[in-house]
C-alpha distance (Angstrom), angle and dihedral (degrees) to the residues before:
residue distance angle dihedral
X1 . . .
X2 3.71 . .
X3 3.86 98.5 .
X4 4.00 93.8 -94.7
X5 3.93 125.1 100.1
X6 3.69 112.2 -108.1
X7 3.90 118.3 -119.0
X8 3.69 138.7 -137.8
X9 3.65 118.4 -101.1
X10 4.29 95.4 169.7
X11 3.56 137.4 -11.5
X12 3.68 118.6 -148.4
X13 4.26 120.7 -168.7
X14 3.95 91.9 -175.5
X15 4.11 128.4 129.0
X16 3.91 95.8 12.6
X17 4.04 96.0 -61.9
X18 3.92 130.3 94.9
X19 4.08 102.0 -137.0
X20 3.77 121.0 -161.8
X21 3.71 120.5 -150.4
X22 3.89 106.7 -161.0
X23 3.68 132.1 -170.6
X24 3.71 102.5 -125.6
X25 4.20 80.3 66.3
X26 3.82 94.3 -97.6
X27 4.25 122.4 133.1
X28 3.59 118.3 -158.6
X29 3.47 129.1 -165.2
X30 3.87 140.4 -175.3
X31 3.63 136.1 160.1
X32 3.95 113.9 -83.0
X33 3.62 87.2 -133.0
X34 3.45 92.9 67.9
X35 4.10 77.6 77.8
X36 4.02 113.8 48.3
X37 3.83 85.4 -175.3
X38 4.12 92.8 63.8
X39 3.91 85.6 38.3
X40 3.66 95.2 63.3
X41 3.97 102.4 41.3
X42 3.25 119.4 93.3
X43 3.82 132.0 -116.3
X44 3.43 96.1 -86.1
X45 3.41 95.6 46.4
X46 3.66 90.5 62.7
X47 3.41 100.4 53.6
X48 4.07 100.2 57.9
X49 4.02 91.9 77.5
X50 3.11 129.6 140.5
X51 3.73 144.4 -173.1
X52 3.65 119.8 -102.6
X53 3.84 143.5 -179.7
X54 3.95 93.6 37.8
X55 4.19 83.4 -48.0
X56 3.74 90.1 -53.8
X57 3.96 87.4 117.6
X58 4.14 142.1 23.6
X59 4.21 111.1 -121.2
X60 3.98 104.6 -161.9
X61 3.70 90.6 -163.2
X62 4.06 96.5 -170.4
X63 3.82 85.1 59.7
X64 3.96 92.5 33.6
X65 4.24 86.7 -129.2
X66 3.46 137.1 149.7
X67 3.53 145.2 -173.9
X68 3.35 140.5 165.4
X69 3.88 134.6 -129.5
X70 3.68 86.1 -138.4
X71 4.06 90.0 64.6
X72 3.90 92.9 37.7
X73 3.67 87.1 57.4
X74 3.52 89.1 56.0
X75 3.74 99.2 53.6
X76 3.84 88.1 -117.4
X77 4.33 108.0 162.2
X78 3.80 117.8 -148.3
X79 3.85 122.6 -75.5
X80 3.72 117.9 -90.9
X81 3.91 87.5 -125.9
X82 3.60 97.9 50.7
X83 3.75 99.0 76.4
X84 3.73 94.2 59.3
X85 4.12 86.5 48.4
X86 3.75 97.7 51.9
X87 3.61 90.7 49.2
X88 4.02 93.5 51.6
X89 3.84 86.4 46.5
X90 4.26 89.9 50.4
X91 3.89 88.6 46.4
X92 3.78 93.4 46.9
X93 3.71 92.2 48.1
X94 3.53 95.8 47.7
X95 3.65 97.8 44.5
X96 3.66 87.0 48.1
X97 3.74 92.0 51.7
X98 3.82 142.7 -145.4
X99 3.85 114.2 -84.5
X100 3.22 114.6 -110.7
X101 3.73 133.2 -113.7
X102 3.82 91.5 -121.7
X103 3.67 95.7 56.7
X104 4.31 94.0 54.5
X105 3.89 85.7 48.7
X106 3.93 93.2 47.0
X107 3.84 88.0 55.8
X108 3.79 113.1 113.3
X109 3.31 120.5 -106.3
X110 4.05 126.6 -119.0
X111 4.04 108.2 -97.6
């Protein structure tokens, strides 16, 4: 390596296996059960990533999850803990709700 951090460049969660395409040319890959957390969500879930820390790390924000390349890398598997949060973060969410549609069109507009 050339002293600097690689960054992410796409994430895929397809065929079992999270896959890491990095900048420096590099494709990781590890088995998404490694990470209950990304096992549970749902499709859709998956695909609202996004990088984070300057691309040193992946921010799933409808699971409110993160992970860094760095750690990835390393072969490091979810914490035993983290399970138990995602799933209190997806319950809060979705008691919480999505606003709807009807409320940002009933918002007045600037005169």
């Amino acid at each position: 390596m050339n002293g600097k951090s690689a960054t992410i460049k796409d994430v895929s969660t397809d065929g079992g296996r999270l896959t890491l395409w990095l900048d420096d040319g590099r494709v990781a890959g590890v088995p998404l059960s490694w990470f209950p957390s990304l096992v549970e969500a749902s499709r859709e879930e998956l695909k609202t990533w996004r990088p984070s820390g300057a691309g040193h790390g992946i921010h799933w924000t409808a699971l409110d999850y993160d992970l860094s390349v760095e750690g990835i890398l390393a072969g490091y598997h979810e914490h035993p803990n983290a399970l138990q949060c995602t799933r209190a973060f997806r319950t809060k969410r979705n008691a919480l709700g999505k606003p709807s549609r009807r409320r940002k069109l009933c918002r007045k507009a600037p005169v």
